[in-house]
N, C-alpha and C positions, 0 to 999 in steps of 0.2 A: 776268581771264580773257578771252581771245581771243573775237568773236565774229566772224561773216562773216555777219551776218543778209543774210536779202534783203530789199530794198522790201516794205513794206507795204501787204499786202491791201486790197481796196476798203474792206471792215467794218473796217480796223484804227483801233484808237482812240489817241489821242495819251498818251504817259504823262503820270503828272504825281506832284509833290511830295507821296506817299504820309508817311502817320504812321509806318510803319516807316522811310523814309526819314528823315523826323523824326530819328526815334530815333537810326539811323544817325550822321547828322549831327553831332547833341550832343554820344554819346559818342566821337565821331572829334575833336572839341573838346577835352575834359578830357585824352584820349589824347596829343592833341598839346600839351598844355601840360606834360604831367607829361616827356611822353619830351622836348622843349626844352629843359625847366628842367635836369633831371637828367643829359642827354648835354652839354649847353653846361656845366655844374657839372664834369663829368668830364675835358672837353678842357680847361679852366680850370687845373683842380686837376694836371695832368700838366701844362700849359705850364709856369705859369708856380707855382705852389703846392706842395702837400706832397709833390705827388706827383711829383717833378723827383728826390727821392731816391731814388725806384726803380731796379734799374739799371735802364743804359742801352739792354741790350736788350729790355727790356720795355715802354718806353714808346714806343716806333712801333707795338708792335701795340694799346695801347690806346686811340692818337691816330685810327690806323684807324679801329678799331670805333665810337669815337666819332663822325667825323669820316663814318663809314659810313649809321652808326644818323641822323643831322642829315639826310642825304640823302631817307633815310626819311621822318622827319618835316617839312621842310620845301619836298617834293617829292610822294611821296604821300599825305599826309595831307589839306594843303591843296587838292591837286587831285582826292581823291575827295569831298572836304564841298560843293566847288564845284559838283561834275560832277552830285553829285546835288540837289543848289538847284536849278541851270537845269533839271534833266533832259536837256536836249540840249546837245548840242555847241555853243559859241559863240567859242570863241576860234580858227578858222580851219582852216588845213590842215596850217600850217608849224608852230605853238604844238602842234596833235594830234598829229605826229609827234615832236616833240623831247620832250614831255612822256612821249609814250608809249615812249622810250628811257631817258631818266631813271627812269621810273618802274624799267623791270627793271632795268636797271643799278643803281639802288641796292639794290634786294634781292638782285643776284647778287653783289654787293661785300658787302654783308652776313654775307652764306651764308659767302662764299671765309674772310672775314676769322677767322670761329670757326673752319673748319678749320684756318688759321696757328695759331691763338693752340691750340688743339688740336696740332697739331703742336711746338709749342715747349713746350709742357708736357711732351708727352710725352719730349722729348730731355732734358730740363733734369735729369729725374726719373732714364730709364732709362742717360744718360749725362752724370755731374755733372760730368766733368771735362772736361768739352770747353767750358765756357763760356765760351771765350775766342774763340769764334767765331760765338755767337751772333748778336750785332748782325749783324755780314753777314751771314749766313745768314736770318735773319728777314727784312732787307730787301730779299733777294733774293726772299724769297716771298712780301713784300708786292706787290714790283714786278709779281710774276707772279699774283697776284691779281685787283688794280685791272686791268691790262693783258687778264688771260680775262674778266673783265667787261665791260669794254668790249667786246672783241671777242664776245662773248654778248649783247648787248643791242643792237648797232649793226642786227642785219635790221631790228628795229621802224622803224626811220627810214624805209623803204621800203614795210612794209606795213601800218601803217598809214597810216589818211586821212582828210577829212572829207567825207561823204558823207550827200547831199541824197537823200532819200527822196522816190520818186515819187508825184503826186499833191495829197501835203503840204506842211504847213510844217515841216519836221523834219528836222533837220543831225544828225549823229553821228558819232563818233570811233570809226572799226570797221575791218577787216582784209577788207570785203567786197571783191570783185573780184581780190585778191593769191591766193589759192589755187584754180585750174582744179577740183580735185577735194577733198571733204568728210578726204576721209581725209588728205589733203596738212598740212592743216590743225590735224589731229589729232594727226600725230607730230611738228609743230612742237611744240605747245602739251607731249607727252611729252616731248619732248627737254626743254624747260625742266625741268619736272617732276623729272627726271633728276637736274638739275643744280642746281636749289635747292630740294630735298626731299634725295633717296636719296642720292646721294652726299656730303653733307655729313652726313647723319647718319649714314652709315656710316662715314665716316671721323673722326665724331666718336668714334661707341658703339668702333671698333678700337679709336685713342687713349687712352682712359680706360680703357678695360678694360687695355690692357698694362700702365697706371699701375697699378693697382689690382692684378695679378696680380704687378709687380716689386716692391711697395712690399709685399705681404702673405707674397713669399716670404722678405725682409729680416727680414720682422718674424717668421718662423717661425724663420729660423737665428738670432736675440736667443736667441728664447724656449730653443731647443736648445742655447746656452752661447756663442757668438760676442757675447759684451759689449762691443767694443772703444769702442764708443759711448756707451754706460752709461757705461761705466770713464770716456771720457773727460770727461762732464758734458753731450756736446753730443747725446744722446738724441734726437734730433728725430724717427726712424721713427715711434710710435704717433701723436705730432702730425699730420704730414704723411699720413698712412694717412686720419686721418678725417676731417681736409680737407678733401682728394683724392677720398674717397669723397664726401663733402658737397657737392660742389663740382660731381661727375660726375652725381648724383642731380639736382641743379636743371639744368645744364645739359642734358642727354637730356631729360627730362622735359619744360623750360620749351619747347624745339625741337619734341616732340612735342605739346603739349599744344597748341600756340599755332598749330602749321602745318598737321598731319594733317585736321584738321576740314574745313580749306578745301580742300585740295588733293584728299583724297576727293569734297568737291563739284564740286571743277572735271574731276577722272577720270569722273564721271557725268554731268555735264553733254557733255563733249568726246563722251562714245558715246552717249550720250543727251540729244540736244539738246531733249525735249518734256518733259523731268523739270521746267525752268522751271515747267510751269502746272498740276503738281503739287503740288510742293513749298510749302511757305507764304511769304509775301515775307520775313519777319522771319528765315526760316532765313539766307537769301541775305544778308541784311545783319550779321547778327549773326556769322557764321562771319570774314568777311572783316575787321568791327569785333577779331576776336577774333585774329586772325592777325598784327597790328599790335601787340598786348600784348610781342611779343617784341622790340620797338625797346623798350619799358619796361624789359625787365626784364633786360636786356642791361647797364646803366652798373648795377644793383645785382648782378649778379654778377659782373661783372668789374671794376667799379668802388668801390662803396657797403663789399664786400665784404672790402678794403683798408684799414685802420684810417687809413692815410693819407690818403684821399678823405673818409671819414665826419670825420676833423677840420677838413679845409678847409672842409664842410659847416658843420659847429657854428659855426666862425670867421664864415661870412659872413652866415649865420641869429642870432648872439650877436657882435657885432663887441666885448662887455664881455669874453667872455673872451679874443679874439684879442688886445684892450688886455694883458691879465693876464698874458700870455706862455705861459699853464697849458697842458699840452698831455697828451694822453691817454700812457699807460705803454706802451701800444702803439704809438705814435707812435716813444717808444724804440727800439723795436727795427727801424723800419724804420734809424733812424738809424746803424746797427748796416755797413751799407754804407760809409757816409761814415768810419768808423772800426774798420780792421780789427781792432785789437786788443783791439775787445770783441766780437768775431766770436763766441766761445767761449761768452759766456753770453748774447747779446740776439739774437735772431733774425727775420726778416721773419714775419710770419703765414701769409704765399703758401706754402702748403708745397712747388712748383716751387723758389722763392724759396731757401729755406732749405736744397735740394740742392748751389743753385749757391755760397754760400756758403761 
């Protein structure tokens, strides 16, 4: 969250390495091992591993998000467990601004990335036959992804700084002196809000819902005697319906669950900047700890969630069975790509996947 404090009062006391801090800390620790291990597993597994059989238009947006979600974790994680060690700013003025651009940059690259991969679901499903133009078309809205991030995150380099508190011994990493008026300040920090909150999840919750309203109208004209798909063995509608549904429940949900907490705090904080010395320290830390869950749980649903990643997993956690050659039956059917002429009966699990098919 933005601040622009001013210098500290005569009575101001210096902070310091609070137990809730503590706390903070630790679990910003385990946070970051699990989301490393598991986004590094994932960008693995699509390089160079099982997951290379996906098409080909699907793996740029999951190298992304990977490659997104890394950003996260070895950019902000590290530099808020650090920030709150010292308590004060210690790495300079050029490290505070570069850091403080990476920082939003990888969460506006984050944000952008699920509405692609949102958007590509949605096409795949409500128009099966155009797959033939996906790859371009994704990589043109990767390109315009990374590129509105960048371009979203480059003011930071400007407004923030490192600034020496009168009186004291106390440097900090703040936005103080960049905005003339309180309010200026405010519809900056909205505008992000805008832009890695509302608009990603509205164009998530649109996305999903068209899935879900195309994929349940399909399934009502089955049920009224249009069996062409029945008839012909490749039935995949009821599959793909519960997915899709599956798939739209964790994603909405994981987005809300992970971001909403914090970002209501930071909308009360931005009009109410005295809520601070109300509020309890641990809220402030634990909201923010909680908002980082979603670099987690991002490689298990668009990753873990792929029979093909969960065996690259087994393979390098069991390297006895990767010996064995044994490979899961759902494995099969990603392979179902590589060999169209069992297109008919093996099917990817993606229920996107199995449109394009």
């Amino acid at each position: 969250m933005n601040s622009s404090d001013t210098p500290p009062p005569a009575d101001w006391a210096t902070p310091t390495f609070t137990r809730a801090a503590q706390v903070r800390v630790g679990a910003t620790l385990v946070l970051f091992l699990f989301a490393a291990f598991s986004n590094l597993a994932l960008l693995v597994s699509v390089w160079r591993g099982r997951g290379r059989r996906l098409a080909s238009h699907l793996r740029p947006l999951i190298m992304s998000l990977a490659s997104a979600d890394l950003m996260m974790t070895f950019v902000v994680m590290p530099l808020d467990a650090a920030w709150n060690i010292t308590v004060q700013w210690t790495g300079g003025d050029v490290l505070c601004r570069l850091l403080s651009f990476l920082k939003l940059f990888a969460m506006q690259a984050s944000a952008s990335i699920l509405v692609v991969i949102s958007l590509d679901r949605q096409h795949a499903i409500l128009h099966p036959l155009d797959s033939l133009s996906a790859h371009h078309r994704n990589r043109r809205m990767l390109c315009l992804a990374w590129s509105l991030s960048l371009l979203l995150a480059s003011p930071q380099l400007f407004i923030f700084g490192a600034v020496k508190a009168d009186g004291v011994d106390f440097t900090q990493c703040v936005t103080y002196g960049s905005f003339p008026q309180h309010w200026q300040e405010t519809l900056y920090n909205m505008f992000h809000f805008v832009t890695l909150y509302v608009v990603p999840l509205l164009a998530m919750a649109c996305c999903y819902s068209r899935i879900l309203i195309h994929i349940n109208r399909q399934h009502q004209q089955n049920k009224a005697g249009e069996s062409y798909l029945r008839r012909s063995g490749t039935d995949m509608i009821p599959k793909a319906r519960m997915k899709t549904l599956k798939m739209t429940i964790i994603i909405v949900v994981t987005f809300i669950v992970c971001w909403t907490p914090y970002y209501l705090l930071g909308i009360w904080y931005w009009f109410q900047p005295r809520m601070l010395a109300i509020t309890p320290e641990y809220v402030h830390h634990g909201l923010f700890v909680f908002g980082n869950l979603n670099t987690c749980c991002d490689p298990i649903i668009y990753g873990f969630y792929t029979p093909s990643f969960r065996a690259d997993l087994v393979a390098c956690c069991c390297p006895a069975s990767k010996d064995s050659g044994a490979s899961p039956r759902s494995l099969d059917r990603l392979s179902a790509r590589q060999h169209p002429h069992r297109a008919g009966s093996e099917q990817d699990s993606d229920p996107a996947s199995a449109h394009h098919t």
